[in-house]
Backbone as a ProteinNet text record, in pm:
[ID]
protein_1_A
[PRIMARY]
XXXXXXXXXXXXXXXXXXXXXXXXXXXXXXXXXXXXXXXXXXXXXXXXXXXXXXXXXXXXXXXXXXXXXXXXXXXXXXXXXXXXXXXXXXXXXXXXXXXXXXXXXXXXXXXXXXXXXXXXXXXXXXXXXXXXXXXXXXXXX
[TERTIARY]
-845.4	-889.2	-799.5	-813	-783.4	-704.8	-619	-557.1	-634.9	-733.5	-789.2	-875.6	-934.3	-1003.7	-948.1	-821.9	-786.8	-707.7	-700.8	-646.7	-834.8	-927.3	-1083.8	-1126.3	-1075.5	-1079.2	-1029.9	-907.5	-821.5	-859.6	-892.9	-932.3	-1048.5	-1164.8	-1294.7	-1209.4	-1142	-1119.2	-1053	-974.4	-930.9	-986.2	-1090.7	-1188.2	-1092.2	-987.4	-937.4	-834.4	-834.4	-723.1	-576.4	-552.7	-444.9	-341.7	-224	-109.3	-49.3	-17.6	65.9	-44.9	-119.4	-256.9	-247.6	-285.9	-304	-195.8	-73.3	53.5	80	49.9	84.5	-0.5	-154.1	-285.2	-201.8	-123.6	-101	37.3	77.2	195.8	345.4	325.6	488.8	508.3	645.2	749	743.6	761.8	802.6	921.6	1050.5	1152.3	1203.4	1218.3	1263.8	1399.1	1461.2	1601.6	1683.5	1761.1	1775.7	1849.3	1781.2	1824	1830.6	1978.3	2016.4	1968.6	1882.6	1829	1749.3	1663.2	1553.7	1498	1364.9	1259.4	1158.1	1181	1150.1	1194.8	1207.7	1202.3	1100.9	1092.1	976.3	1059.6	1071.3	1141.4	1106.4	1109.8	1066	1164.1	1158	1275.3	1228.4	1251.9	1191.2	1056.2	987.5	868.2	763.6	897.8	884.1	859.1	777.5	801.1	835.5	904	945.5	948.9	935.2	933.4	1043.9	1122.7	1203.6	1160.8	1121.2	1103.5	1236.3	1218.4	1341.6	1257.9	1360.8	1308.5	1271.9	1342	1350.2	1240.7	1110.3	1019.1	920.5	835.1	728.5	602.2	523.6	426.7	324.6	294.8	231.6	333.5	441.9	551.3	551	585.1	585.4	456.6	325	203.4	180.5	244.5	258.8	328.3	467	581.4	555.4	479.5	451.1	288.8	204.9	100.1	183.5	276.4	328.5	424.2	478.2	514.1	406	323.4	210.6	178	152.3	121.4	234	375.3	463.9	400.9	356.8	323.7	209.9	119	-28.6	2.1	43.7	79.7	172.9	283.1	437.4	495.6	444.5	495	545.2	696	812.7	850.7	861.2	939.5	1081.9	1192.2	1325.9	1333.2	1300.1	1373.9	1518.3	1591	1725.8	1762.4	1725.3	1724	1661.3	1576.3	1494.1	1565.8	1656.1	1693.7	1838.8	1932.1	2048	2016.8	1956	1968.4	1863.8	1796.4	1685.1	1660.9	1603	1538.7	1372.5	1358.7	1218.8	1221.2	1143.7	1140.5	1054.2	1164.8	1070.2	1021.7	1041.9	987.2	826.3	789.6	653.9	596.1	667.7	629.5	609.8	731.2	702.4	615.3	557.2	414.9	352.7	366	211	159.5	276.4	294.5	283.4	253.3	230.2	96.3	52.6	-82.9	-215	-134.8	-169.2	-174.6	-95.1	-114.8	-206.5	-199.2	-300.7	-458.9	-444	-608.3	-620.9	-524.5	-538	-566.8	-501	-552.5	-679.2	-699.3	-818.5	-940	-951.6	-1032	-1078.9	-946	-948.1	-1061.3	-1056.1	-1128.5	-1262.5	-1307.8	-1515.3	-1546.6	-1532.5	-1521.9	-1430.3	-1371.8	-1252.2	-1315.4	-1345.7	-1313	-1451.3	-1497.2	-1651	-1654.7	-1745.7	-1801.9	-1737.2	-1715	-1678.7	-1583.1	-1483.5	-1378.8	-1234.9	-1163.6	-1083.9	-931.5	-886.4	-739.3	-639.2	-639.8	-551.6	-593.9	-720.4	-789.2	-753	-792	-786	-605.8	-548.1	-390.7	-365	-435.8	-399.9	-422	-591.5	-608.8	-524.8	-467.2	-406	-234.3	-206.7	-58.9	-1.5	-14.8	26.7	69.3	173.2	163	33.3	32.6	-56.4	-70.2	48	72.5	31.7	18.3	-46	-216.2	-174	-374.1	-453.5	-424.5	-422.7	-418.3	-352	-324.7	-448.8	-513.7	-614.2	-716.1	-730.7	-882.5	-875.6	-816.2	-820.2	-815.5	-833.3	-847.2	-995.6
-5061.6	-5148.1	-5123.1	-5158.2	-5079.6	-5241.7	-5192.8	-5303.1	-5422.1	-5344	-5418	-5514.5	-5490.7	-5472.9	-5646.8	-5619.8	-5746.3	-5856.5	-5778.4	-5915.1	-5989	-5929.9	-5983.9	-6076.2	-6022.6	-6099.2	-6233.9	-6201.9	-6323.3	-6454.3	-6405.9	-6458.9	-6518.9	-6474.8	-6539.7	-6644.2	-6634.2	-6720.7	-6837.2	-6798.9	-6969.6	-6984.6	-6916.7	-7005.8	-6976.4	-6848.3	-6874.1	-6747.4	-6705.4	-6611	-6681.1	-6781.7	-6814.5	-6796.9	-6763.1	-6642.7	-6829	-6900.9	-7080.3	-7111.4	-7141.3	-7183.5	-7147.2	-7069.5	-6952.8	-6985.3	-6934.5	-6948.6	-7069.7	-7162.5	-7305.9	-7336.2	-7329.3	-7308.5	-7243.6	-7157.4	-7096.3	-7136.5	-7258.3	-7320.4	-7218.3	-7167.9	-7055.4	-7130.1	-7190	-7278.1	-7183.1	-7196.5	-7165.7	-7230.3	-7185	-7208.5	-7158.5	-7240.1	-7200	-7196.2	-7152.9	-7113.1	-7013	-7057.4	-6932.8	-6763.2	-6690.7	-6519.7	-6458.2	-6396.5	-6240	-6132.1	-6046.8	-5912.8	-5956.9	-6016.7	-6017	-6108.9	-6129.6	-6164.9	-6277.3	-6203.5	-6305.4	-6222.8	-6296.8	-6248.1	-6336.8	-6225.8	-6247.9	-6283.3	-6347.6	-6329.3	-6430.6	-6377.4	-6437.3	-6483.1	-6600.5	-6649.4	-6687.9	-6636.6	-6670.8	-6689.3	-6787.8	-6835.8	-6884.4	-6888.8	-6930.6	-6847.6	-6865.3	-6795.8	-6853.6	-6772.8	-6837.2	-6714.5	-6788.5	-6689.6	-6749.5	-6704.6	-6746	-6649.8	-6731.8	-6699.5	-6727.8	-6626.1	-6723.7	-6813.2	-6923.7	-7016.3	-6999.4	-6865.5	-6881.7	-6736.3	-6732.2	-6646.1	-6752.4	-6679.7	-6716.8	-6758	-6809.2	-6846.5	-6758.8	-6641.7	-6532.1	-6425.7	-6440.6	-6348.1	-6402.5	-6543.2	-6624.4	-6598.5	-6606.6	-6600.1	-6458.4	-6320.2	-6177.3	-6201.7	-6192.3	-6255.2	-6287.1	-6461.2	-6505.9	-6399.2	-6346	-6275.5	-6113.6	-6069.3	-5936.3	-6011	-6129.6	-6160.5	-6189.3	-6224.2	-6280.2	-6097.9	-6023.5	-5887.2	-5843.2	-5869.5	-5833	-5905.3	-6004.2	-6100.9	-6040.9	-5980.9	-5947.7	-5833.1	-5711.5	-5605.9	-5542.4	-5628.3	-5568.1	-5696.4	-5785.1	-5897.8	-5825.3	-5880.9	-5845.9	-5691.2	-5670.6	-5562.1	-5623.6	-5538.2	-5600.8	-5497.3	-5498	-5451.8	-5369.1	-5503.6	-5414.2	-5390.6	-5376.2	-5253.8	-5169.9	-5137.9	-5022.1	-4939.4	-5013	-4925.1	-4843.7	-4948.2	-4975.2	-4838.2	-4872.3	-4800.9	-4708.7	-4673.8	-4556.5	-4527.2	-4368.9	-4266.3	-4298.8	-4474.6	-4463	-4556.8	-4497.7	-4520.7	-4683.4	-4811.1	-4904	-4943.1	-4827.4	-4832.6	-4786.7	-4768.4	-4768.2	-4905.5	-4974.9	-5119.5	-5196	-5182.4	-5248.6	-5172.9	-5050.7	-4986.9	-5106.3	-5057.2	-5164.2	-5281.4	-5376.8	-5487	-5540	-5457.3	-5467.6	-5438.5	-5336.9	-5336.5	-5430.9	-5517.7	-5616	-5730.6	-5736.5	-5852.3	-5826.5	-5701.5	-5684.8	-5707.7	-5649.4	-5633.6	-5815.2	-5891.9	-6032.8	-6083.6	-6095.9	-6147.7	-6086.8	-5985.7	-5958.5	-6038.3	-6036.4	-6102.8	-6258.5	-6304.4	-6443.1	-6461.7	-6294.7	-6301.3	-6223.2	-6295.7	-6258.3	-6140.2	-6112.1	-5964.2	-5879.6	-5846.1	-5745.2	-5673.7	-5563.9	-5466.3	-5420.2	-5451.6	-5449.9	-5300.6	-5207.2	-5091	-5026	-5071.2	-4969.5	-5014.5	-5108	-5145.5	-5054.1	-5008.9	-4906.6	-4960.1	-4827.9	-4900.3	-4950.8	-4933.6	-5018.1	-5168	-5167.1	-5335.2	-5400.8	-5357.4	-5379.8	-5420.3	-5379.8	-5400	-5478	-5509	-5650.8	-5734.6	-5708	-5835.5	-5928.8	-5879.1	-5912	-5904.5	-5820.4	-5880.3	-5768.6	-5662.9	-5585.9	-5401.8	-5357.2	-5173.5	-5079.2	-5011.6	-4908.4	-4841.8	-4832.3	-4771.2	-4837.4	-4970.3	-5050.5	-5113.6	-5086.7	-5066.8	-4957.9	-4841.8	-4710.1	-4697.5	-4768.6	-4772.5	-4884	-4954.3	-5063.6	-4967	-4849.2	-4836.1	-4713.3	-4596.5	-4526.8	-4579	-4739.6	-4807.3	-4798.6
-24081	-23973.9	-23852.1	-23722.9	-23614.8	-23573.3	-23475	-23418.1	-23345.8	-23288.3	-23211.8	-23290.5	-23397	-23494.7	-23551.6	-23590.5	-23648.6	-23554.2	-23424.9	-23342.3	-23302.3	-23305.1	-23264.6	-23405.7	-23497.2	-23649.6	-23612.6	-23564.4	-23546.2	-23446.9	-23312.1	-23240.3	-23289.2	-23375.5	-23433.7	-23473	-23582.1	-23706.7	-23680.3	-23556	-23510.4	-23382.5	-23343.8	-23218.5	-23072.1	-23068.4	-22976.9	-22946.2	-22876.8	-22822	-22796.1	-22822.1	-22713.9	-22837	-22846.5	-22953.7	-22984.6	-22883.6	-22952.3	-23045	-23028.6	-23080.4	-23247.3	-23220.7	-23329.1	-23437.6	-23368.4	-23398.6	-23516	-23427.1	-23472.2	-23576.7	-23538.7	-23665	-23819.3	-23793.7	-23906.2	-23964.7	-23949.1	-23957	-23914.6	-23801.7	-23754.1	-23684.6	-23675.2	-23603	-23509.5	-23364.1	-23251.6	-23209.2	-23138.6	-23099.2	-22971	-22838.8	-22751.3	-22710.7	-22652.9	-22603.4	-22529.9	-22441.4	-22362.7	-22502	-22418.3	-22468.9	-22370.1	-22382.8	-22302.4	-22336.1	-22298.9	-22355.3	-22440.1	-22486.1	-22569.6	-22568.2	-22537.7	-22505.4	-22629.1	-22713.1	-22819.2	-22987.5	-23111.5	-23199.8	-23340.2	-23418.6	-23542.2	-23655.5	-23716.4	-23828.3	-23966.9	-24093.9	-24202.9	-24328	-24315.8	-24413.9	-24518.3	-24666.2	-24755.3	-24740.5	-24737.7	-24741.1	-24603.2	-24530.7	-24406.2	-24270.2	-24158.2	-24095	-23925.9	-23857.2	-23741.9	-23624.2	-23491.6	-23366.4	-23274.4	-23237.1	-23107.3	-23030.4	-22942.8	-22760.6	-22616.5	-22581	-22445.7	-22380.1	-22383.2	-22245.7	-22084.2	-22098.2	-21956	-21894.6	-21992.9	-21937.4	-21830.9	-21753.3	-21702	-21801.2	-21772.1	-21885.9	-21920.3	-21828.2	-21872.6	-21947.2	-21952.5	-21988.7	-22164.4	-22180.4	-22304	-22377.6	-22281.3	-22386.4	-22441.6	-22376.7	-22443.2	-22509.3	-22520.3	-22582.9	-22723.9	-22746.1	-22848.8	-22891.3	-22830	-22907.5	-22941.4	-22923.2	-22937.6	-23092.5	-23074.1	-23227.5	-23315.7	-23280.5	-23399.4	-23440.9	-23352.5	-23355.6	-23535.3	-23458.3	-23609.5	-23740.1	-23720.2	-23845.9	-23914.9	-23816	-23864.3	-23903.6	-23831.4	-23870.6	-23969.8	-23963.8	-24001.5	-24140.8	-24167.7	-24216.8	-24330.6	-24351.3	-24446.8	-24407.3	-24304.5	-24250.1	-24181.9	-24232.2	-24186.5	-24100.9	-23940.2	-23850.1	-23851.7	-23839.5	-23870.1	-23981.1	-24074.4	-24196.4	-24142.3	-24123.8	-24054	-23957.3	-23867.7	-23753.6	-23806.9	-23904.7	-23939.4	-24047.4	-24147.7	-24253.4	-24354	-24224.4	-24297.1	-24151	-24147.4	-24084.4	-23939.3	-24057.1	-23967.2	-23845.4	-23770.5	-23627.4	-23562.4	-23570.6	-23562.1	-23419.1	-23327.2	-23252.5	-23204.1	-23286.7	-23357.2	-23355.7	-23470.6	-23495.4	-23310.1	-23249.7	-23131.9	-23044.3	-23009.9	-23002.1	-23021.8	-23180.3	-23241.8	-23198.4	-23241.8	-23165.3	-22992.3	-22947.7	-22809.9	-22767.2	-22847.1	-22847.5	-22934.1	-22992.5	-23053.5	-22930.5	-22863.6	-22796.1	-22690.6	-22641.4	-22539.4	-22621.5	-22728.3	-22745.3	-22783.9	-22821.1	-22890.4	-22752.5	-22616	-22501.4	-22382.4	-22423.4	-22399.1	-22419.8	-22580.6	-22640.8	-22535	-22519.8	-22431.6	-22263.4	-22250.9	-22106.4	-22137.4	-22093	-22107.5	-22058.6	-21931.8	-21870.1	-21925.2	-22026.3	-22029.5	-22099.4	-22183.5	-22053.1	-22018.2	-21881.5	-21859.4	-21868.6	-21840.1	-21835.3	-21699.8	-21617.8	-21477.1	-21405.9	-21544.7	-21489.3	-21543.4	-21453.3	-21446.2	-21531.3	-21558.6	-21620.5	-21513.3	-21423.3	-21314.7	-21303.4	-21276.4	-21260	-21409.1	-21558.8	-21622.4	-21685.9	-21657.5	-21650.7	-21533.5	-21449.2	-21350.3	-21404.6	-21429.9	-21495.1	-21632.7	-21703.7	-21777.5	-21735	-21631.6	-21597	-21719	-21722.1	-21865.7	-21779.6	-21810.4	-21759.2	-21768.4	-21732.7	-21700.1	-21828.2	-21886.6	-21977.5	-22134.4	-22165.1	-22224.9	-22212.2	-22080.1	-22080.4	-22154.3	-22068.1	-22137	-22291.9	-22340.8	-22509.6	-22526.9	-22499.4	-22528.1	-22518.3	-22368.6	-22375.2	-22485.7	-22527	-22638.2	-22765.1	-22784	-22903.3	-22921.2
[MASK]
+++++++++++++++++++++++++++++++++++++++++++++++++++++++++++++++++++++++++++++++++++++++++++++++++++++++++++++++++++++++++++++++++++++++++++++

């Protein structure tokens, strides 16, 4: 199944694009607080799962943010990051790829026009407030 594939799954199943929503629907604690250098994190404790976000994003910054973590959950769940980076060969910068393209295709979903037929990857990366370079990765999905 394709990324896009299961963030449109997702969006059906709880009636909604919006990544808090969702989030919360699926019982993941959200936690705000200021962070230096990082933007938000995924992480799974035992049984539990949780997202810290910084406080101090913009609210289009927070709603990628929290849908690029739900992205780890859907995609990656019980992947230890830093084991990954720390102590084996593979490249989890992949995972955050993934995860980013998860959120784009998960907020897409949210806008009715996206991506119309003769709308370009520049317009299409405005519209969503996202790089050129992440658009680009949505329309070869």
């Amino acid at each position: 199944m394709t990324i896009q594939a299961v963030a449109k799954r997702l969006a059906k199943k709880y009636g909604t694009a919006n990544p808090q929503t969702i989030l919360e629907a699926m019982y993941i604690k959200i936690f705000e607080f200021p962070m230096t250098g990082i933007r938000g994190i995924y992480k799974r404790i035992k049984r539990n799962t949780v997202v810290f976000v910084d406080s101090g994003l913009s609210e289009e910054d927070r709603t990628f943010v929290l849908a690029h973590e739900l992205g780890h959950h859907m995609l990656h769940r019980g992947d230890n990051r830093v084991f990954l980076d720390s102590c084996t060969l593979f490249r989890a910068g992949r995972y955050e790829n993934e995860a980013d393209l998860f959120a784009v295709c998960l907020l897409a979903e949210g806008i009715d026009d996206i991506p119309d037929d003769g709308m370009t990857v520049d317009v299409f990366a405005a519209r969503l407030g996202i790089s050129r370079h992440l658009a680009e990765a949505y329309f070869r999905q």
